[in-house]
LUMLUMDREN-413781 format. One line per field, with one value per atom (N, C-alpha, C, O): atom name; residue in one letter; residue number from 1; x, y, z; chain. Coordinates in pm, whole numbers. Example, Ala and Ser with C-alpha at 12.3 -4.5 7.8 and 13.67 -1.06 7.14 Angstrom:
2
name = c(N  CA  C  O  N  CA  C  O)
resn = c(a  a  a  a  s  s  s  s)
resi = c(1  1  1  1  2  2  2  2)
u = c(1319  1230  1320  1424  1285  1367  1290  1341)
v = c(-569  -450  -330  -332  -225  -106  3  114)
w = c(780  780  780  846  708  714  787  804)
chain = c(A  A  A  A  A  A  A  A)
END
This chain:
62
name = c(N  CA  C  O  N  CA  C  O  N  CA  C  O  N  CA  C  O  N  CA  C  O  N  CA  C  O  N  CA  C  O  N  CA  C  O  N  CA  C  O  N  CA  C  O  N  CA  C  O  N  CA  C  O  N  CA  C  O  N  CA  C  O  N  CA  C  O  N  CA  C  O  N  CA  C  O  N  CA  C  O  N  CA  C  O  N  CA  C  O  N  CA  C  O  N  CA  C  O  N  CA  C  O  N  CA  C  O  N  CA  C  O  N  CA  C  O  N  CA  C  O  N  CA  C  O  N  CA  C  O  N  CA  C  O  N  CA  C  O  N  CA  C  O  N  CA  C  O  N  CA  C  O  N  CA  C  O  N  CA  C  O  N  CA  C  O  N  CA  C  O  N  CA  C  O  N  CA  C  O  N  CA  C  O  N  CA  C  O  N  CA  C  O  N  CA  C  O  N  CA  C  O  N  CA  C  O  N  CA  C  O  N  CA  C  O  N  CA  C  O  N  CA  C  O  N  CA  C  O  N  CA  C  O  N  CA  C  O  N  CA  C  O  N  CA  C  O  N  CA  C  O  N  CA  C  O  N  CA  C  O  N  CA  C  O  N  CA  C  O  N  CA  C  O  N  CA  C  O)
resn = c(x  x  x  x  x  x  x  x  x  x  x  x  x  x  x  x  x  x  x  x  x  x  x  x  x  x  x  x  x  x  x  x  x  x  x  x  x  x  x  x  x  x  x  x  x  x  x  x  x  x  x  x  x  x  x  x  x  x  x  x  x  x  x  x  x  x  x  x  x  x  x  x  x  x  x  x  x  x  x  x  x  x  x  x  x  x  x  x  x  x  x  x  x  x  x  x  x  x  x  x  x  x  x  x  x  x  x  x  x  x  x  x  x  x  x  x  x  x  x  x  x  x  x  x  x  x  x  x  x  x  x  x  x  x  x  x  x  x  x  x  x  x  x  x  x  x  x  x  x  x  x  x  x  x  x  x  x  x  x  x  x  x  x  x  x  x  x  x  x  x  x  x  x  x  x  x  x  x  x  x  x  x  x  x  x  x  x  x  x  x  x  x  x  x  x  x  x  x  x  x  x  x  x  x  x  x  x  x  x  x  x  x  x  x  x  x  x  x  x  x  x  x  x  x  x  x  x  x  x  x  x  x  x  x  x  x  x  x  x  x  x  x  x  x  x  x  x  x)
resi = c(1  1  1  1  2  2  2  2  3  3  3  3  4  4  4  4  5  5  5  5  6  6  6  6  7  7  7  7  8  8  8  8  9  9  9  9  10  10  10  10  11  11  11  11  12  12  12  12  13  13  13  13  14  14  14  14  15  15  15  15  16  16  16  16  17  17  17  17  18  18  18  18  19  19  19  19  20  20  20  20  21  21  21  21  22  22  22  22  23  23  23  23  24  24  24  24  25  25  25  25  26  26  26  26  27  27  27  27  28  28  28  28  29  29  29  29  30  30  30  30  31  31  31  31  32  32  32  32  33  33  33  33  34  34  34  34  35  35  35  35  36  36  36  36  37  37  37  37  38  38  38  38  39  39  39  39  40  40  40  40  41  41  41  41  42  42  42  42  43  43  43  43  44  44  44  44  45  45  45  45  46  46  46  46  47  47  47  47  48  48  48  48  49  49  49  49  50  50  50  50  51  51  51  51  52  52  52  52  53  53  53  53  54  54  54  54  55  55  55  55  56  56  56  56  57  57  57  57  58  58  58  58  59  59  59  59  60  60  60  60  61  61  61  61  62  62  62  62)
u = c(-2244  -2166  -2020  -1926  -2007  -1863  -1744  -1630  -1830  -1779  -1742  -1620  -1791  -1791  -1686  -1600  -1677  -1565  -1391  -1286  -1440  -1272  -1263  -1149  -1372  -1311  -1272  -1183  -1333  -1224  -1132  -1054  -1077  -1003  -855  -750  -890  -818  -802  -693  -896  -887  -774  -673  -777  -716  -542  -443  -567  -448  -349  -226  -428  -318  -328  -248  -392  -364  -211  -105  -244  -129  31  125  39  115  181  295  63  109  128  166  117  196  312  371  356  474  574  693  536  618  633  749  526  555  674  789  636  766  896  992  929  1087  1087  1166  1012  1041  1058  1123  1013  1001  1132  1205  1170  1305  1418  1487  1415  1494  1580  1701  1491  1502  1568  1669  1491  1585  1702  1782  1736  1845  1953  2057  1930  1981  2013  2125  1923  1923  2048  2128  2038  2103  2270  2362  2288  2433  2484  2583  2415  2459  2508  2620  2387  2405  2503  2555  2516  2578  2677  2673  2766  2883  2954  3017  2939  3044  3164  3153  3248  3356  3429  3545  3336  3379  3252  3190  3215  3130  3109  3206  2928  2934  2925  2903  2943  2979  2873  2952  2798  2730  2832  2883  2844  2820  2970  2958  3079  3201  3162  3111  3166  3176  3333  3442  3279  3447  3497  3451  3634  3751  3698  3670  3709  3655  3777  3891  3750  3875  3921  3841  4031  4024  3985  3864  4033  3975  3845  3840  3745  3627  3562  3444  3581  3459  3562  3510  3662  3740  3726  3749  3704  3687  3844  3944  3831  3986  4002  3923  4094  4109  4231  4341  4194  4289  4424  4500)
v = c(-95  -107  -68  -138  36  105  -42  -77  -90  -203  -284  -300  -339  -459  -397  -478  -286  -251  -266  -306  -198  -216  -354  -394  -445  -556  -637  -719  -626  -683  -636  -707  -498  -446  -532  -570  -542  -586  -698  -744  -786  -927  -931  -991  -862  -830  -831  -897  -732  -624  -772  -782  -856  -926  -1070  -1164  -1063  -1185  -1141  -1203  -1032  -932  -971  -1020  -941  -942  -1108  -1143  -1181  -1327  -1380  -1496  -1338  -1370  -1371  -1455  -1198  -1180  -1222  -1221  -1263  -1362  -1435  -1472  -1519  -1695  -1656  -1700  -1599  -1601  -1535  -1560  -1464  -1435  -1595  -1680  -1619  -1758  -1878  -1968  -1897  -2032  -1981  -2070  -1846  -1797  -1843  -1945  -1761  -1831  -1921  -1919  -2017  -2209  -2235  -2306  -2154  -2189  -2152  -2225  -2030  -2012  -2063  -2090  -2090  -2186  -2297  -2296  -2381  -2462  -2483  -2576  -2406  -2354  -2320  -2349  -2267  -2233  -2391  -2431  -2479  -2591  -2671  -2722  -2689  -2840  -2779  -2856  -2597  -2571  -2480  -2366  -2508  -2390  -2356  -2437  -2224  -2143  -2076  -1985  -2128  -2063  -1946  -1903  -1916  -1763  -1679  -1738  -1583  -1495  -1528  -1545  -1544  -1574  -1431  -1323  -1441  -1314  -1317  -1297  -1326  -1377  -1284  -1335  -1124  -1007  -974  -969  -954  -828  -730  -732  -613  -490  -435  -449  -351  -310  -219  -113  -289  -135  15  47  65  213  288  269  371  486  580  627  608  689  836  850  947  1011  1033  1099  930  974  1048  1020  1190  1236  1396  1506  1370  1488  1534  1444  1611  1674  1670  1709  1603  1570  1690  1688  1815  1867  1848  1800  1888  1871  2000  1978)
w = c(2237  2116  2138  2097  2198  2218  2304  2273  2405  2516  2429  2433  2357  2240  2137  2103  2089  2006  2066  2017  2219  2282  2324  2347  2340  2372  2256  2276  2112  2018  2002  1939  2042  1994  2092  2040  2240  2301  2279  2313  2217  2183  2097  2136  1959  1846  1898  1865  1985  2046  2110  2105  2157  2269  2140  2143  2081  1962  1876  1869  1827  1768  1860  1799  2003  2068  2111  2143  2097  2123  2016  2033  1869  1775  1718  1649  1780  1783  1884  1852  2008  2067  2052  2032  2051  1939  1794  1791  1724  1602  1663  1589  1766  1807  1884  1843  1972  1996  1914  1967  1797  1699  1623  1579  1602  1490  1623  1623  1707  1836  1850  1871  1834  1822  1725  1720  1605  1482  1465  1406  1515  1488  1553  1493  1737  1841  1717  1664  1680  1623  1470  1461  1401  1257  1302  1226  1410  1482  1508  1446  1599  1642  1545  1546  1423  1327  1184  1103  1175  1041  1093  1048  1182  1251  1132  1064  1106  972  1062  1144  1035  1046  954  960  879  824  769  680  796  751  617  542  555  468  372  426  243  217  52  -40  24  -113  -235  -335  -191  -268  -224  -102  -248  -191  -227  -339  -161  -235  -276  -221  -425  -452  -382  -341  -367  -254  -358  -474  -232  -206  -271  -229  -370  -421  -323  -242  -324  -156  -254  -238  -345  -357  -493  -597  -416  -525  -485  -510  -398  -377  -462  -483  -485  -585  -722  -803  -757  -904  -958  -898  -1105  -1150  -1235  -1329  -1232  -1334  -1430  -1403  -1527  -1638  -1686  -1781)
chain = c(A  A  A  A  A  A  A  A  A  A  A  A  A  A  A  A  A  A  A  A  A  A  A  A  A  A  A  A  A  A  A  A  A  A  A  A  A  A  A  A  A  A  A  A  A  A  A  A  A  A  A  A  A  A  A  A  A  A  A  A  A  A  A  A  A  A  A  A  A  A  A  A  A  A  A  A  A  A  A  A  A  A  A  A  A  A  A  A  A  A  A  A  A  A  A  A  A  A  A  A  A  A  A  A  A  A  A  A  A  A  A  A  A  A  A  A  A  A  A  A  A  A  A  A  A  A  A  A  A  A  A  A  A  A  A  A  A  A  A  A  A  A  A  A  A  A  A  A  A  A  A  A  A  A  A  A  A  A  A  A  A  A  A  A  A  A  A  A  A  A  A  A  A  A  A  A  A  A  A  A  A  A  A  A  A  A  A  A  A  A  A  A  A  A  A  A  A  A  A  A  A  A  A  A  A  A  A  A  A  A  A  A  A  A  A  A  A  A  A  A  A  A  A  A  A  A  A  A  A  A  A  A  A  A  A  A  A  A  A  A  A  A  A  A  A  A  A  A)
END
């Protein structure tokens, strides 16, 4: 029983591992791919964040 447990486990274990190489490899491609056919010439930016106050971390007194 024990033999049979580590060998799915290793089965499991190297299925696990050859999945995750296949998807860095298939994203890979894509992205090889996505650079070639859509070249951005400027960072896309969805969100700006707002300029930073220089002193907001100061207590204002009155």
């Amino acid at each position: 029983m024990p033999k049979e447990a580590g060998i799915l486990f290793l089965v499991m274990l190297g299925m696990v591992i050859f999945g995750q190489m296949w998807f860095r490899f298939v994203e890979g491609i894509l992205e090889g791919l996505k650079k070639r056919l859509f070249p951005s010439k400027e960072p896309v930016s969805w969100h700006p964040l707002p300029k930073e106050e220089e002193n907001k971390g100061e207590i204002e007194k009155d």
